[in-house]
Backbone as CSV, one residue per row, in Angstrom:
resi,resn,N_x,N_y,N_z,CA_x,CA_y,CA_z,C_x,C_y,C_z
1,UNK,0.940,-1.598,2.809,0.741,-2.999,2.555,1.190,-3.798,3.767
2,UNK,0.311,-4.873,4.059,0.765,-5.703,5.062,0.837,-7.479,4.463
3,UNK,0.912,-8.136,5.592,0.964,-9.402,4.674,-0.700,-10.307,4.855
4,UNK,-0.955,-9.830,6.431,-2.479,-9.471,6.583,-3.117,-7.945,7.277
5,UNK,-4.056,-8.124,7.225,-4.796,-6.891,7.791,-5.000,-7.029,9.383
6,UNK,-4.736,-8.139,10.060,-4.485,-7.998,11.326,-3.505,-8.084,11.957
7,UNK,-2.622,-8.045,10.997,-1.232,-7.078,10.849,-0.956,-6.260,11.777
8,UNK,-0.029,-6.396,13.148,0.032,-4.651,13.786,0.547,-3.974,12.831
9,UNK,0.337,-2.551,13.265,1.416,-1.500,12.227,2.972,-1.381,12.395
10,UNK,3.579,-2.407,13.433,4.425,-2.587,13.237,4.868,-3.279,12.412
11,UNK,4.216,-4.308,11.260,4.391,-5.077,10.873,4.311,-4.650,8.934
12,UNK,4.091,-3.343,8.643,3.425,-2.941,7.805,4.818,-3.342,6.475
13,UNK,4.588,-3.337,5.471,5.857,-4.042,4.847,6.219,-2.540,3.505
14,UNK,4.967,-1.478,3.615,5.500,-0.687,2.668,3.983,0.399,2.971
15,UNK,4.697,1.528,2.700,3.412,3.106,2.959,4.021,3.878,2.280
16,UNK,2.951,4.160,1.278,3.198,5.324,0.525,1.808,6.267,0.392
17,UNK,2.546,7.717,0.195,1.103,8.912,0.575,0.821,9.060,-1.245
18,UNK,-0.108,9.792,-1.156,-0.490,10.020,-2.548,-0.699,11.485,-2.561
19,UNK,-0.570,12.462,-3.268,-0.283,13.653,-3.280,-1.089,14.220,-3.727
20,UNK,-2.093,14.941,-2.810,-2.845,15.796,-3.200,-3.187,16.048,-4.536
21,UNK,-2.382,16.880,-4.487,-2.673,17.609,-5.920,-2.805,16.485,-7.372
22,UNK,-2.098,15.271,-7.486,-2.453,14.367,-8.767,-3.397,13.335,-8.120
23,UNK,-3.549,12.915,-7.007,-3.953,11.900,-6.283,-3.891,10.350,-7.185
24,UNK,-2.609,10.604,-7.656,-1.857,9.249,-8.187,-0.968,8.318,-7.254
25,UNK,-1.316,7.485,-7.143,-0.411,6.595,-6.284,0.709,5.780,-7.065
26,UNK,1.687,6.134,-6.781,2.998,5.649,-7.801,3.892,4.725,-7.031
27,UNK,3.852,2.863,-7.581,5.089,2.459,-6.688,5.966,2.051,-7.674
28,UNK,7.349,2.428,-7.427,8.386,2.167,-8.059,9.218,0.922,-7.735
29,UNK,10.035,0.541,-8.544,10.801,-0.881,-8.624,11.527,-0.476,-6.752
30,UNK,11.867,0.545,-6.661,12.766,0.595,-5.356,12.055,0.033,-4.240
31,UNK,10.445,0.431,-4.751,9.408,0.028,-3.617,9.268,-1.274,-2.697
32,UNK,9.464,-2.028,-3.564,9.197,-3.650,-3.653,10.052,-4.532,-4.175
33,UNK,11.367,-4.085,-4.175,12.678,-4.743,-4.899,13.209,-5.834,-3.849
34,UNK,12.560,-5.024,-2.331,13.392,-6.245,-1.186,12.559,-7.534,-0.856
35,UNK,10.970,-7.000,-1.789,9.770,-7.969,-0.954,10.414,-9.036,-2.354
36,UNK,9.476,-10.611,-1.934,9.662,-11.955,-2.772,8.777,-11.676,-3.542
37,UNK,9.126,-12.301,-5.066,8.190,-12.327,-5.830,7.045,-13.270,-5.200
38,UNK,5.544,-13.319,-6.107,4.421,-14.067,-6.132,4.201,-13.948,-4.681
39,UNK,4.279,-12.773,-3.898,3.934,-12.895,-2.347,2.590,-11.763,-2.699
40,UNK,1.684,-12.594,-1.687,0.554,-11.727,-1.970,0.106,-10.592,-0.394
41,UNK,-0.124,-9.640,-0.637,-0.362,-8.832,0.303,-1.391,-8.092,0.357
42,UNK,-2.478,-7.207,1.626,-3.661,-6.883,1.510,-2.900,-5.068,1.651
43,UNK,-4.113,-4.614,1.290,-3.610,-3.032,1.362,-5.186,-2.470,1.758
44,UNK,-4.755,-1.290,1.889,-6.098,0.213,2.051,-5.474,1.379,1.726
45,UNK,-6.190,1.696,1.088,-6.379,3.481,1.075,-7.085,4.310,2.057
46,UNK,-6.826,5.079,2.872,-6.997,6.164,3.673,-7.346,7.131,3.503
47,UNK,-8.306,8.205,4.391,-8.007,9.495,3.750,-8.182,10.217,5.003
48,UNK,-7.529,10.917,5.597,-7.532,11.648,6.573,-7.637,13.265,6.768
49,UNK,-9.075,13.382,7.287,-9.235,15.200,6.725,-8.198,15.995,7.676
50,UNK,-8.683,16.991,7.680,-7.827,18.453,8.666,-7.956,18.142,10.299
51,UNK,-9.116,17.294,10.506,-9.109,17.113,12.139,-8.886,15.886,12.508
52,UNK,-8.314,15.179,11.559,-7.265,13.800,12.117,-8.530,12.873,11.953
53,UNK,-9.881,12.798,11.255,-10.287,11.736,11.318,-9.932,11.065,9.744
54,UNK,-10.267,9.502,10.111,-9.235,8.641,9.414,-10.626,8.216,8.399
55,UNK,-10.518,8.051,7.288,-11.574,7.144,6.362,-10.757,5.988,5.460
56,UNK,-11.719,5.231,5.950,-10.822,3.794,4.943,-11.954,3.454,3.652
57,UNK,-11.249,4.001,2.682,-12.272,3.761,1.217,-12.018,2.942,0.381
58,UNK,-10.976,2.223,0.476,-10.362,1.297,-0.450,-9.775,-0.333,0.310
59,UNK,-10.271,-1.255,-0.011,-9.417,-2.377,0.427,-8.875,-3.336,-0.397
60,UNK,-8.018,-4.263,-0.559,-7.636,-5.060,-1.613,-6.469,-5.570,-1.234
61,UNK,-6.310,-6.347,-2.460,-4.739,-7.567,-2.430,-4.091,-7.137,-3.347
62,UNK,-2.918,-7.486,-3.903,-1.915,-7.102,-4.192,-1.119,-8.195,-4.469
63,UNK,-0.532,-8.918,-5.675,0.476,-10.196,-5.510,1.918,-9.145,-6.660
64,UNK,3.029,-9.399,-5.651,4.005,-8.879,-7.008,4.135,-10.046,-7.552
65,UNK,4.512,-9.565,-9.364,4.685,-10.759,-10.116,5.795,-10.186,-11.002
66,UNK,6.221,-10.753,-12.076,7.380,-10.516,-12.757,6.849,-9.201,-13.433
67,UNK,7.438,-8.495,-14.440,7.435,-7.325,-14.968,6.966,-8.192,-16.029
68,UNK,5.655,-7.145,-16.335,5.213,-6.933,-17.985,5.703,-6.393,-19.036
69,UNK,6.214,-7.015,-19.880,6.627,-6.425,-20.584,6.135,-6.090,-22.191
């Protein structure tokens, strides 16, 4: 996640991999506990085969908001 997409990657505010084998992407309260609420951020999904090339299949926003309860 960045805060935009022309974002360097130095700037990236959170990366998480997704694991093969469930290809579930899981973010936890620890994830995003330091970012502000109602801040909205852009993201991608990746997928990178065996010879390092990169595919971007997913793009989108992201706002944290309070917990559903």
């Amino acid at each position: 996640m960045k805060n935009r997409y022309t974002d360097p990657d130095e700037k990236v505010v959170l990366v998480k991999q997704i694991p093969i084998d469930t290809l579930v992407l899981e973010l936890e309260p620890e994830d995003t506990k330091s970012l502000p609420m109602k801040s909205r951020y852009v993201y991608d999904i990746q997928f990178t085969d065996n010879e390092g090339r990169v595919d971007t299949f997913i793009k989108g926003t992201l706002t944290l908001d309070e917990e559903v309860l």
